[in-house]
N, C-alpha and C positions, 0 to 999 in steps of 0.2 A: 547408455549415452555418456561420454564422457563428459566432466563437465570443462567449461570454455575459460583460457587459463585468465589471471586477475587481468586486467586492463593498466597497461604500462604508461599511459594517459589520466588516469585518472578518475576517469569518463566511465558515470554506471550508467547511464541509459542515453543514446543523441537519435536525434528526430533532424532529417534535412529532406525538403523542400516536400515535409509529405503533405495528401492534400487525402480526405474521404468525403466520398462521396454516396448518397440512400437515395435510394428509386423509390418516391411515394407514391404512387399509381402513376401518371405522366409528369408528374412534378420530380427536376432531380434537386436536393438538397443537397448544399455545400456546408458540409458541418466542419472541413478544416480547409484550409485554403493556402496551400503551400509553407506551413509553418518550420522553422526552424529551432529544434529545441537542443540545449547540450545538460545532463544535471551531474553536476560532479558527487565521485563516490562518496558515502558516508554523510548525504547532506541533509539538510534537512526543508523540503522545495512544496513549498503550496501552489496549486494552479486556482486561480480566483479568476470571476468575471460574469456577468448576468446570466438569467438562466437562459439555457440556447444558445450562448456564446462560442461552444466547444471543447469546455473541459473538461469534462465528462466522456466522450468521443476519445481526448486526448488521452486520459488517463487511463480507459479499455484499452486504445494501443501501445501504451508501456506495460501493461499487466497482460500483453498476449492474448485477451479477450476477443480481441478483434484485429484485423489487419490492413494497413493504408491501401488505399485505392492505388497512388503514386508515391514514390518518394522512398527513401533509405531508412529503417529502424534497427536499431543495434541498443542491446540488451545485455550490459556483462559482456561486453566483448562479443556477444552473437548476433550473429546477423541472422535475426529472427524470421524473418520473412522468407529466407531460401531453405527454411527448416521443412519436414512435412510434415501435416498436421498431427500427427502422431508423434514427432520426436518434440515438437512445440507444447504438444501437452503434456510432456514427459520434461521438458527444461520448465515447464512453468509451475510444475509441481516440485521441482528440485529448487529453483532458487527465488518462487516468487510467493510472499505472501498478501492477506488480504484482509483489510477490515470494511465493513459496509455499514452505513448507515442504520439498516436494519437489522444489523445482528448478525444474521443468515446462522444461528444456532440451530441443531436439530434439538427440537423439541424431548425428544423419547430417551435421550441423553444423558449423562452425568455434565457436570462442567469437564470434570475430569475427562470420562469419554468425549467429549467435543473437540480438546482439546489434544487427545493422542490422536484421534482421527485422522488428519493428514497425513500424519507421521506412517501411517500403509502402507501408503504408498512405495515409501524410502526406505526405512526402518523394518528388518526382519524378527527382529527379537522382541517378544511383546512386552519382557521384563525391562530392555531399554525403553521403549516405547512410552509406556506406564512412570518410568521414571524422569523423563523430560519434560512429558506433562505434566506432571506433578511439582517440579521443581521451577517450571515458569509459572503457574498458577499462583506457585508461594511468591515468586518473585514481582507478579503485579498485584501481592497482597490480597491473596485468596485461598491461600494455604488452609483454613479452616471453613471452607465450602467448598470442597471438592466434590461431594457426592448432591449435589443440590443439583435440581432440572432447571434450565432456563427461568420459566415460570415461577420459581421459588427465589428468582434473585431480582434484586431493582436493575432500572437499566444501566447506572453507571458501572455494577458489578456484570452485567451481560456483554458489556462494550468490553471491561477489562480483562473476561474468555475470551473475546474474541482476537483481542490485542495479545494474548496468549497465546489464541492456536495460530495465528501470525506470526508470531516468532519462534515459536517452538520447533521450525524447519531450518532454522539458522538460515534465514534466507538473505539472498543479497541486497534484494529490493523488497520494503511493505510499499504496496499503493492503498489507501485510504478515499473511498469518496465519502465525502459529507460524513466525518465519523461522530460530529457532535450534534447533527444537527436534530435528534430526536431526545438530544439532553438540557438537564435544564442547564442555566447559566454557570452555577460552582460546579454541578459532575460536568459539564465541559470542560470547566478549567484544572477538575484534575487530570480527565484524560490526555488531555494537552500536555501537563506536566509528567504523565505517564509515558507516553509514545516518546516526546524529550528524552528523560531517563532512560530509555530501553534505546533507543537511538546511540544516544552518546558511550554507555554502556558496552554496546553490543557493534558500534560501528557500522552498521546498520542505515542504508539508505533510505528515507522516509519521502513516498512522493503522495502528495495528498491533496485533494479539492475541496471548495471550501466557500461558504461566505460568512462562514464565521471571524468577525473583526480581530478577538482573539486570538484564535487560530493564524489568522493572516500576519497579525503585529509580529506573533515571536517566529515567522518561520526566517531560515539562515539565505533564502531568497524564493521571491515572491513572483511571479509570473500571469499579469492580466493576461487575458486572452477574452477578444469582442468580434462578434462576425467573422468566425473560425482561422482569426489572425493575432499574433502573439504584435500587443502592441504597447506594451511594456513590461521589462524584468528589473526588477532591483535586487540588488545582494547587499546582506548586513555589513556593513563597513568592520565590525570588529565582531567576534564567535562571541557568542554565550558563555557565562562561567561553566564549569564542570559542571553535573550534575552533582544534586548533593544526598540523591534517592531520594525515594518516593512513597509518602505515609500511606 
């Protein structure tokens, strides 16, 4: 598949007029309601809002997990929805990465192996492979636990694999749900300062859901979204300084 050329616009991911909709036995639920979203390349975009609001819903259909009921999604320049589901799981392994809440590490694992694993997919050579890994591990300062299992590390260092094997696909887009919310209050606030750094860094689109206060304060624009409708966005009046790395 070839990949879809950069976006002359600017524009990594836009959302018009989509709406989803779940058949709960006879009950249909409106989890999005004609939303309109645009996130410019390279941003760094929180979607916030109570639980059952639609963030979440949102954030599956930028990460191709799921796809709108109605409405236009474009992805990098692709108009993901007239993909077929086989070349959609083939573009979302090429330009999309993923941090979760819960980790979602294999247990039986290395860090290191965790973290070359997507690279399968893409990456033929197992000596590149091996070395990507490796060299984003050291880069979110894990360089000296490579061969450790899940289990053997705390969760700020399980989150910061994961924040690795995300990036280590050089992808266009990380979508993020809820990545702090199993941390305590400082390993929050480094992974925030983490994902920042590899952001700015790496150029790097960052779309993340969240009710974490911190989370929310430094993102480069913020988007509520309440009863599956975007009903307020704000954007930073002025960027963030550079990053300056990350201990």
């Amino acid at each position: 598949m070839e990949q879809p050329p950069p976006s002359s616009t600017g524009v990594a991911a836009r959302l018009q007029q989509v709406t989803k909709q779940y058949q709960l036995g006879k009950t249909t639920v409106h989890a999005l309601r004609g939303i309109d979203l645009t996130i410019a390349i390279g941003s760094y975009t929180v979607i916030c809002g109570p639980s059952g609001s639609g963030k979440s819903t949102a954030l599956q259909l930028l990460g191709c997990l799921d796809m709108p009921t109605s409405g236009t999604l474009e992805i990098a320049g692709q108009d993901v929805i007239a993909l077929s589901d086989a070349a959609r799981t083939t573009f979302r392994a090429q330009h999309l990465g993923f941090v979760f809440q819960n980790f979602n590490l294999l247990p039986v694992l290395t860090a290191l192996e965790n973290v070359e694993y997507p690279l399968q997919l893409t990456v033929r050579d197992p000596a590149e492979r091996r070395e990507r890994a490796r060299a984003m591990l050291t880069a979110v300062g894990l360089g000296d636990l490579l061969h450790r299992r899940p289990a053997e590390l705390s969760g700020g260092q399980r989150q910061r694999v994961a924040v690795a094997r995300a990036m280590v696909k050089r992808p266009r887009l990380v979508l993020a749900d809820e990545p702090t919310a199993n941390l305590d209050r400082r390993t929050g606030a480094e992974l925030i300062a983490l994902m920042r750094a590899m952001q700015r860094e790496h150029q790097t689109t960052f779309i993340l859901s969240s009710h974490d206060p911190q989370m929310i304060e430094d993102a480069d624009e913020r988007i509520l979204i309440e009863d599956g409708r975007v009903v307020e966005s704000t954007r930073r009046q002025a960027p963030l300084a550079p990053a300056q790395g990350v201990s």
